[in-house]
C-alpha positions in Angstrom: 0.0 0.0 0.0 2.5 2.5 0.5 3.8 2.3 -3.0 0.6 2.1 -4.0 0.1 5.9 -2.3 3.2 7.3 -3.7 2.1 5.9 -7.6 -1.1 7.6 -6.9 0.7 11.0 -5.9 3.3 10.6 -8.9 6.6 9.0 -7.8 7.7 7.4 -10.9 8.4 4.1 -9.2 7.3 0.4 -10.8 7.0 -2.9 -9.0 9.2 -5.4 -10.8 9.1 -8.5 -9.0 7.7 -9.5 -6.0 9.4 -11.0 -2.7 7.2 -11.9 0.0 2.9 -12.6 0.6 1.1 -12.8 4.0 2.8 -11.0 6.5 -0.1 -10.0 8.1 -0.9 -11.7 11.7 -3.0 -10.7 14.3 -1.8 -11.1 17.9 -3.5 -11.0 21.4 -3.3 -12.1 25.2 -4.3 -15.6 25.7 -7.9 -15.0 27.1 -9.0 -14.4 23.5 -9.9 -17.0 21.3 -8.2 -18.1 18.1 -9.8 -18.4 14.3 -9.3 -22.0 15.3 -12.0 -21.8 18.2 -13.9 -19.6 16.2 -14.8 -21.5 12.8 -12.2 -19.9 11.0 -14.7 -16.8 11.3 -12.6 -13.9 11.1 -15.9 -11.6 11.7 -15.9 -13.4 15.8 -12.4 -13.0 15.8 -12.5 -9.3 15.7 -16.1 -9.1 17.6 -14.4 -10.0 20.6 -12.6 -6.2 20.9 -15.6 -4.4 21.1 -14.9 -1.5 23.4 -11.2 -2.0 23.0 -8.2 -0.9 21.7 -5.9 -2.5 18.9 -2.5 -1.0 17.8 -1.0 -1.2 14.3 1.5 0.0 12.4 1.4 3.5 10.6 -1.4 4.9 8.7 -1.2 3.8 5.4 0.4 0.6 6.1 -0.4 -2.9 4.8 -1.0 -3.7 8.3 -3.2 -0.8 8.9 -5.4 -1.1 5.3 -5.8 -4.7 6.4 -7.2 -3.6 9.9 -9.8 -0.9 8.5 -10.8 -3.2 5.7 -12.3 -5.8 8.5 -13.4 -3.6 10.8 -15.8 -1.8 7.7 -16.4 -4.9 6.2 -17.8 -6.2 9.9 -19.4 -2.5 10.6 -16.7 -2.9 13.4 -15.4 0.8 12.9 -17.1 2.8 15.7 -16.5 0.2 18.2 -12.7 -0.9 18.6 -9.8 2.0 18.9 -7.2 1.9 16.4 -4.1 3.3 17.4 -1.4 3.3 15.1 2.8 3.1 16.5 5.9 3.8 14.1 7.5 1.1 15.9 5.7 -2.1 16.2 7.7 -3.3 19.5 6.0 -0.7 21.4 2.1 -2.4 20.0 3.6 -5.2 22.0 4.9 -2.9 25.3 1.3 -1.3 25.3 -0.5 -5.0 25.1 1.3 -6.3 28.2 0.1 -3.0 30.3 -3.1 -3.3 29.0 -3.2 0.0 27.0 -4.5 -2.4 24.2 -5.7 -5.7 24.2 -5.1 -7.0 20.0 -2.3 -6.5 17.8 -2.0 -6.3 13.9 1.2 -6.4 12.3 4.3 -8.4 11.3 5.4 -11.8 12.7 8.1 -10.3 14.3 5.9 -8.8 16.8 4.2 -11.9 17.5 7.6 -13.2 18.3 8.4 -10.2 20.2 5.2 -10.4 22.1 5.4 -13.6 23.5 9.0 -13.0 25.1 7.6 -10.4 27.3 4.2 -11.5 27.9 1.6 -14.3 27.8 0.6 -13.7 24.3 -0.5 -15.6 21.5 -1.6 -15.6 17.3 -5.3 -15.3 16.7 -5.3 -15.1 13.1 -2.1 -16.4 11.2 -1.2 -14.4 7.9 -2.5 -16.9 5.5 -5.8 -16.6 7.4 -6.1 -12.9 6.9 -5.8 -11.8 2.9 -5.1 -14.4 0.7 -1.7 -13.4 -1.0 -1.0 -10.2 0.2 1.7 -8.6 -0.8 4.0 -8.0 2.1 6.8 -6.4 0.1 7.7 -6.1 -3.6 10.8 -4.9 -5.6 10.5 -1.4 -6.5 12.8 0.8 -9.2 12.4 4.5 -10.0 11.8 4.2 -13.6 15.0 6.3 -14.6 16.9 3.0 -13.7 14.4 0.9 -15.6 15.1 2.7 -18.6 18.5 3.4 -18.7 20.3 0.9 -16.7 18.0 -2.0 -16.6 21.2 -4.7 -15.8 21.5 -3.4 -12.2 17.5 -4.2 -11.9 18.0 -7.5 -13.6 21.2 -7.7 -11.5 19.5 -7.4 -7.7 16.5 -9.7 -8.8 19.1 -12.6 -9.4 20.4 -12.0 -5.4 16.9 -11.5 -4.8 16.0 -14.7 -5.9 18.8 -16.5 -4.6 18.1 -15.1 -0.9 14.5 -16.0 -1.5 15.5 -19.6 -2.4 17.7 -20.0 1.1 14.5 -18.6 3.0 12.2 -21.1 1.6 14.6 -24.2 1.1 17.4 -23.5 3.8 15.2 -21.4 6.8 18.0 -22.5 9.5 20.7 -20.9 7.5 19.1 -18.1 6.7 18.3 -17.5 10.4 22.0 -18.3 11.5 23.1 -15.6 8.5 19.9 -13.1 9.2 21.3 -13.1 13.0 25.0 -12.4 12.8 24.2 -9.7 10.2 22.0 -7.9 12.9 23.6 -8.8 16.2 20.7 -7.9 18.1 18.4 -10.9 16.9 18.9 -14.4 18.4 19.3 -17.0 15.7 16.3 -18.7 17.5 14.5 -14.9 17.1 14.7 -15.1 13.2 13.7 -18.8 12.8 10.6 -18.6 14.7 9.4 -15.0 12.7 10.1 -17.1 9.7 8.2 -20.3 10.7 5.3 -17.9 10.7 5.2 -16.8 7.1 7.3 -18.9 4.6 6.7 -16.8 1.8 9.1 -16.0 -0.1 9.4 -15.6 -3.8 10.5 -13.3 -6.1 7.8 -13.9 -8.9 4.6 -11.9 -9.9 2.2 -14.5 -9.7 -1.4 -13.8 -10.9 -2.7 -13.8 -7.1 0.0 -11.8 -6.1 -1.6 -8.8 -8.8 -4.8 -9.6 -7.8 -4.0 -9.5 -4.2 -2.2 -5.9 -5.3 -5.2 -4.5 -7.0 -7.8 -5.6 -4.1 -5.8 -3.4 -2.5 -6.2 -0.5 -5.3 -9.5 -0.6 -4.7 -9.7 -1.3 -0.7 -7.1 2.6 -0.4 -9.6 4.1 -2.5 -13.0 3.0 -0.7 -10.4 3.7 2.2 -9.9 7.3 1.0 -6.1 6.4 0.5 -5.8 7.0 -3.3 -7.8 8.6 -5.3 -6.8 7.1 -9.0 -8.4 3.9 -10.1 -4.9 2.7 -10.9 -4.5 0.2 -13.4 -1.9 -3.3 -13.7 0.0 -1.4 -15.9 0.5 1.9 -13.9 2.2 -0.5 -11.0 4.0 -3.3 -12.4 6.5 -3.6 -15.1 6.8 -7.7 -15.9 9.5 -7.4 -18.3 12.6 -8.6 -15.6 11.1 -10.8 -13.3 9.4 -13.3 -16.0 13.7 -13.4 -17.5 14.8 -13.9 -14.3 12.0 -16.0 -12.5 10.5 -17.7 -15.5 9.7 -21.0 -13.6 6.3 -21.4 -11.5 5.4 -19.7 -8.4 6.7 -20.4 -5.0 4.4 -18.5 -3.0 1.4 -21.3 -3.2 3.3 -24.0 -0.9 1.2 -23.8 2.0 -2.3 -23.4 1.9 -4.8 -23.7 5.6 -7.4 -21.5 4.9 -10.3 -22.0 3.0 
């Protein structure tokens, strides 16, 4: 969603390939019930906070669209508190004093919630928006014009580092975690246990995922274009570079 807001105000900026889907979860303490207890009904899920608060991420992003999409689908608005945090360790700090009582946001703060309090996931990503696009490869379209071999360039290390997420997840954690010193090796393979996803490709639920979400920012009052495939993605590298099938559709538990 955020790129989608800056294509809408004019940043010349196109999505060439994509990288991750569902990184969406929804966290709370363990009095609340899980989509498990519930039917799979995400609708009861976010019934129970009714006169409470839930923290997200900033306004505008993927977390945040994905909150206020549910809570106006479910007529939900007027009745739970959004309040949204630029860092998303401190939706978790406000949970365990009881500022708020549900969490949206990435699995790392699921993970991060449940070392500092009794917390636990009530709606995993896949559960939440089929194939949503957690992050994609954007280039200004200066580069993509006149120096596409450092796009097609990064997309071969993208795809690469996307492979040892999928295939290799315990050596990816182990090299995740002595590049940022702070996060336990343990840290980074239970974030990434969470959501799998990883791919470079632009599958066709990927862009359909993507322009759900055109039209969700501007019911939302994000965006005001009706942006189009075309004013978004640019296909050209990723189908050289990723030409073989989708990775993204390995695990599927929601119906």
């Amino acid at each position: 969603p955020p790129a989608i807001i800056g294509i809408d105000k004019g940043v010349p900026i196109k999505c060439v390939a994509g990288g991750h889907v569902e990184g969406t979860i929804m966290i709370a303490n363990k009095g609340y019930k899980t989509m498990a207890n519930l039917d799979n009904d995400v609708s009861e899920v976010f019934s129970q906070f009714r006169g409470h608060a839930i923290g997200v991420p900033s306004k505008g992003s993927i977390h945040d669209v994905i909150l206020n999409f549910y809570l106006k689908k479910y007529g939900l608005i007027n009745e739970i508190e959004v309040k949204h945090y630029k860092q998303a360790e401190f939706i978790a700090i406000d949970m365990k004093k009881g500022i708020l009582e549900g969490g949206v946001g990435t699995p790392a703060l699921a993970v991060f919630s449940s070392t500092i309090f009794d917390s636990h996931l009530i709606i995993p990503p896949e559960c939440l928006w089929k194939d949503n696009p957690s992050y994609g490869i954007f280039f200004h379209e200066d580069i993509i014009e006149n120096e596409p071999e450092i796009v097609m360039k990064f997309l071969h290390h993208n795809k690469e580092a996307s492979l040892i997420l999928r295939e290799s997840p315990s050596k990816a954690a182990n090299i995740i975690s002595k590049t940022f010193e702070i996060l336990t090796e343990k840290y980074v393979s239970d974030v990434l246990k969470i959501s799998p996803k990883y791919c470079i490709a632009l599958s066709d639920g990927y862009i359909k995922s993507t322009m759900e979400f055109v039209r969700t920012l501007k019911d939302l009052g994000y965006i005001k274009k009706a942006l189009k495939i075309k004013d978004i993605f640019d296909l050209t590298f990723v189908k050289k570079v990723h030409p073989e099938p989708e990775h993204y559709s390995k695990l599927k538990i929601c119906t």
